[in-house]
N, C-alpha and C positions, 0 to 999 in steps of 0.2 A: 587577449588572443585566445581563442579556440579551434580546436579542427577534430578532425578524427583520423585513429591511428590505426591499421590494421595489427593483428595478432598472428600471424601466422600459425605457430603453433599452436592457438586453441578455437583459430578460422571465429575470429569475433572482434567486433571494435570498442577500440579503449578512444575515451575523450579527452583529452588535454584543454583543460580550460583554467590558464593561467590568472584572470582577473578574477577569482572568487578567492585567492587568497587574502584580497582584500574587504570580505564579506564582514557583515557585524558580528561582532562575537560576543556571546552573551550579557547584554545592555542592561544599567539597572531598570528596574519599573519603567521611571520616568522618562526615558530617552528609547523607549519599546518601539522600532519602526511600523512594526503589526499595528499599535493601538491608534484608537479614532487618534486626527489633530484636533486638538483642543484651543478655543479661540487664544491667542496669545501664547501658546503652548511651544513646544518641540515638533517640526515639521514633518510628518509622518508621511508611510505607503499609501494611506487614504488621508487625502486630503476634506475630507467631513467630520464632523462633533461625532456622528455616531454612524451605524451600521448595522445590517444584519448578518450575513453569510457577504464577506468579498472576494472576488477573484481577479488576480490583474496578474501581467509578465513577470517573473522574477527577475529581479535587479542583476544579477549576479548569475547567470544561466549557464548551464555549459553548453544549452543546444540553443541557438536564436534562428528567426524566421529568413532575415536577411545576415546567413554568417559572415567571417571574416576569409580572406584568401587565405590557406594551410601559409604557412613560414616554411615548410619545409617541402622539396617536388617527392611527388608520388613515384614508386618503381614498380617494377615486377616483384618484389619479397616483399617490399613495405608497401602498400599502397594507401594512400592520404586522400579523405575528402573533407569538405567542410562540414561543419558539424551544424548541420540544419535542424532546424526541429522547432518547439515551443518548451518549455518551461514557465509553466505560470506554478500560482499560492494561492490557495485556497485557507481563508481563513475565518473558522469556525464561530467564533462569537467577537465581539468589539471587548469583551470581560477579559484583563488578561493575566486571570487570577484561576479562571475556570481550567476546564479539562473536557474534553468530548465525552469521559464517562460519567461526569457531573451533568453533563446535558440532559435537558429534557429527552423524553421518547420524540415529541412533536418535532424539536431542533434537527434531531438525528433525520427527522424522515425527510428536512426540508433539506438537510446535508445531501444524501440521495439524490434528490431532486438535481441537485445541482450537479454533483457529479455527472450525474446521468447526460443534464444539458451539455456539459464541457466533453465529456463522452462524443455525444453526438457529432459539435460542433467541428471539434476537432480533427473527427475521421472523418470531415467532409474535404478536410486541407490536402491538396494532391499530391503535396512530397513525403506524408504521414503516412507510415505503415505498421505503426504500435503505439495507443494513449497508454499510458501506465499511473494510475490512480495511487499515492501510497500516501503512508503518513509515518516519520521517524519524531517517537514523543522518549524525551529523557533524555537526562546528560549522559544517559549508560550507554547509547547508540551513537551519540557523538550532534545533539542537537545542540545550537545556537543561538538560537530564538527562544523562548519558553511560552511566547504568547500561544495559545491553540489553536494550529492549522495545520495543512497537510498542502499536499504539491502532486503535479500533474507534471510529466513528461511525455513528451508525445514523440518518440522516434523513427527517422525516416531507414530503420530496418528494423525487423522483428528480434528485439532482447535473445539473447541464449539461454537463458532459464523458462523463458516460454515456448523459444523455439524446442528446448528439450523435451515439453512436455508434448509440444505437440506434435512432435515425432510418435511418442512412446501413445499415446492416444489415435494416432493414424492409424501405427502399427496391431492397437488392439483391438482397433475396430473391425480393420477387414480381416482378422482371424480368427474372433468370437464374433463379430456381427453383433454387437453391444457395446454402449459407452465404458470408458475404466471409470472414471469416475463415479459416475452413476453407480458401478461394480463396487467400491470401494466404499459410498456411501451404507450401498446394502452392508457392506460386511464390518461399518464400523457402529452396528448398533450395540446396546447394552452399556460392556465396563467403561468403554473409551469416548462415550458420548457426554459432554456438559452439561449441553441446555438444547431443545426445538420446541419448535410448534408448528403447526399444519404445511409449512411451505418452504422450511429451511429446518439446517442443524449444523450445530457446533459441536463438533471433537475434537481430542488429541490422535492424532494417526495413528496407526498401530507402526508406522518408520518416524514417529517425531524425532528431528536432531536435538530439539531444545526440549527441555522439564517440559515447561506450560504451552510448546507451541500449540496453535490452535484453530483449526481450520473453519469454514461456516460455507454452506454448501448448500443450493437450492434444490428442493427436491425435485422440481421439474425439468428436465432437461433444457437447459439453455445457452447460450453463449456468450450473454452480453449485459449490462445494466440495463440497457433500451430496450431489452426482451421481457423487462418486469412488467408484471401487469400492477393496478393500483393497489389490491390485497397484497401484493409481493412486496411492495416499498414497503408498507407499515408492516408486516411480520420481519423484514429486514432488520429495519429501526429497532424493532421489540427484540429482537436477538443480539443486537450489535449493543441495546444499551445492555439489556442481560451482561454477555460475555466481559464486557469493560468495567462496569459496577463490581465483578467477579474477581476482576485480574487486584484492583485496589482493594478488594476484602485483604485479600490473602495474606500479605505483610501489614497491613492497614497503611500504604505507600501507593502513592501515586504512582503507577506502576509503569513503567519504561517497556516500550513495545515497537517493532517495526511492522507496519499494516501493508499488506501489498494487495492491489486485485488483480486476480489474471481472468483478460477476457479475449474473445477472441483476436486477432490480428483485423487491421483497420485498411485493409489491401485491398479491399473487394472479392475475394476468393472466398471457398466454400470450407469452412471451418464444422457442420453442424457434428462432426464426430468430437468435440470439444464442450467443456463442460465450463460455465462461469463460477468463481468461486475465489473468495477471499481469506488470504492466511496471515498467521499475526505469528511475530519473531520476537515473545520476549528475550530479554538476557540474563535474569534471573535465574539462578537456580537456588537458591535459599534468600533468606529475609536479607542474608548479609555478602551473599556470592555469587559472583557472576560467572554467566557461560562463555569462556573467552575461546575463540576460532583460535585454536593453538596447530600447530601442527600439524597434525594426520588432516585438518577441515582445511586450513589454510593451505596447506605445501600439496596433500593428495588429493583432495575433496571428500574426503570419507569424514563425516559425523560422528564423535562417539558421545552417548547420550548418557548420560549418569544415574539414571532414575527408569523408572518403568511408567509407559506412557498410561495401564488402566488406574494403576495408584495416583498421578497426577489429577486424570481426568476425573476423580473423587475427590479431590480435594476440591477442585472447581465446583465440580456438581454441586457442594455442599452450600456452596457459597452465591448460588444464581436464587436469585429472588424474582417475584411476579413483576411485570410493568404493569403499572397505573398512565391510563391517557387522562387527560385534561381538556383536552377537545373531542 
């Protein structure tokens, strides 16, 4: 059973999706629903020996294309719809040993690629008014699966962490008559900058909540992954493998990170005062301690960040190496 629940108090909807209590929960190797089915084998999500990049429905969704009727009637304070949507997996290699920063530059770029298609695809769906592209990697964020992949949510209303920003982006448009972002990227050059090259960059914001968070930002004004031109995918790739190679130097750990993209809204409406751009939420704040939402982040929303974002963004920096292609 799923539905959606309004909030009144923070005017945003919560999803109730009762059947994912029964979702896999961290499987050994051999019983990995992610990995190929092997002849004779354990009956997997893909039913083929092998694979490259797949993508298929989540088993387990909280949003489906045909929902279920709400359990409970809608009112005036509470008001109740179904919880329409898609929920697919995207998963990264048939290896399930690998990591996305272990991957090739080439892998990564054909990762894009696909994104991009699923992007498109799906804002073509008429009850869709937000894709939301992310990826939760590590048992510190609270994943399930360890095989390497990420997940698409495609919401029939625009998220509140996007709809906030794209208030606050609205707002700075038509009173400087210039993108914030864009503004932002100017003004995070130097200490707080990681890793770029010619058509994107990665830093720690000069507001990061977390040690290592860390932003990657096209220099071009855009709004979308379908807005990339072919030079943009492959400096993408070359930056995404940079900053991920970076994040496993640092403890020499497979590093625990939550990957979000924000792109515009999938409504048909006119966004171009918004800017595309992907952020990354490790939990780390030392080799051995994590950044736990206590309090003041959980009960008020206010962030208290432990560290200074230009000493982090040096640590990184130190730790980004050249990409080598092979094609």
């Amino acid at each position: 059973m799923s539905e959606l629940r309004f909030n009144p108090l923070l005017g945003e909807w919560v999803a109730t999706a009762t059947q994912r209590q029964d979702r896999t929960f961290l499987p050994p190797p051999d019983f990995c629903p992610l990995c190929p089915t092997k002849k004779g084998g354990f009956p997997t999500e893909v039913p083929r020996e092998s694979y490259d990049i797949a993508v298929f429905e989540n088993r387990f969704p909280s949003l489906k294309p045909d929902p279920d009727v709400p359990v409970v009637q809608s009112t005036q304070l509470y008001p109740v719809r179904p919880s329409q949507g898609v929920c697919e997996v995207v998963l990264y290699s048939p290896d399930h040993t690998t990591t996305l920063a272990q991957e090739s530059v080439e892998r990564i770029r054909k990762l894009i690629k696909v994104w991009r298609h699923r992007f498109e695809q799906l804002s073509r769906v008429d009850f869709i008014k937000y894709v939301f592209i992310f990826e939760n990697k590590g048992e510190a964020v609270g994943v399930t699966l360890h095989h390497p992949h990420g997940q698409i949510y495609a919401y029939p209303f625009v998220p509140p962490v996007i709809e906030k920003e794209l208030t606050r982006c609205r707002e700075y448009f038509q009173t400087e008559k210039r993108c914030l972002l864009c503004d932002i990227l100017n003004a995070e050059t130097g200490k707080r900058i990681v890793a770029e090259n010619e058509d994107f960059a990665a830093y720690i914001p000069f507001f990061a909540r977390y040690p290592y968070e860390t932003h990657i930002l096209p220099k071009r004004h855009l709004q979308a992954l379908c807005d990339l031109t072919v030079r943009e995918e492959k400096r993408l790739a070359e930056l995404l493998k940079q900053v991920l190679s970076a994040f496993d130097r640092l403890f020499g750990i497979s590093f625990p990170y939550i990957m979000a993209q924000h792109a515009r809204p999938s409504d048909g409406e006119n966004y171009d005062y918004y800017h595309f751009h992907i952020e990354f939420y490790p939990p780390m704040r030392t080799a051995a301690k994590l950044k736990y939402l206590a309090g003041s982040e959980s009960g008020a929303g206010m962030f208290i960040n432990d560290t200074l974002p230009e000493e982090k963004a040096a640590e990184l920096r130190k730790l980004v190496e050249p990409v080598v292609w092979k094609t």
